[in-house]
C-alpha positions, 0 to 999 in steps of 0.5 A: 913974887918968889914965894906963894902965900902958905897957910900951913907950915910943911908937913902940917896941912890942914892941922892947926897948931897955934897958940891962938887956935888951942887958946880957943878951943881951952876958952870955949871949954871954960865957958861951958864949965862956967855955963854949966856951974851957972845955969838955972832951968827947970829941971827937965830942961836943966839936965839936958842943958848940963849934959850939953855943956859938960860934952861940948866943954869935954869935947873943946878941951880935948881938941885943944890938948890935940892942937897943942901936942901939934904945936909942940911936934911943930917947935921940936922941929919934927913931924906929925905922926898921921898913921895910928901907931907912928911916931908923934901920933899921940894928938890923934887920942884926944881928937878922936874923942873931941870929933866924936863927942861933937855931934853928940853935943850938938845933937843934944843942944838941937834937942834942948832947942826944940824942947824950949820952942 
């Protein structure tokens, strides 16, 4: 065998970038907005499942425009930017706020789920 299996293309380790990865992240953003327009609780329970779903939508969605600036660096041919301020470093803007609101959204479903128990 020549060649190892590779995961990654070079220069991308770790980060993914293609289209099935983004279409997921952009799919689970729609469901949350589907589950948001569509929800019928009762009012206590209401506010903090809406506030879950817009998060966790928000969150998705920002992760997948992240995933795909990766995958346009990747078709151009040119390296992702790692270091705050370097060239083809605007993926890390949309990420940043997708690993932040994260927790948040699943701190929120844990609460919404001791709050139906």
């Amino acid at each position: 065998m020549a060649h190892p299996r590779q995961l990654y293309h070079e220069g991308f380790e770790g980060f993914g970038h293609s289209v099935a990865g983004y279409m997921t992240d952009y799919g689970i953003a729609v469901v949350a907005v589907a589950c948001l327009c569509l929800s019928r609780s009762p009012p206590s329970t209401l506010i903090s499942f809406n506030l879950f779903a817009a998060i966790f939508g928000i969150a998705f969605l920002l992760e997948g425009m992240a995933h795909l600036l990766l995958d346009v660096y990747w078709r151009r041919d040119e390296a992702m930017g790692r270091h705050w301020g370097a060239k083809n470093t605007e993926w890390i803007y949309p990420w940043a706020i997708s690993v932040t609101l994260q927790p948040l959204a699943n701190a929120l479903a844990c609460a919404l789920c001791s709050r139906l128990m």
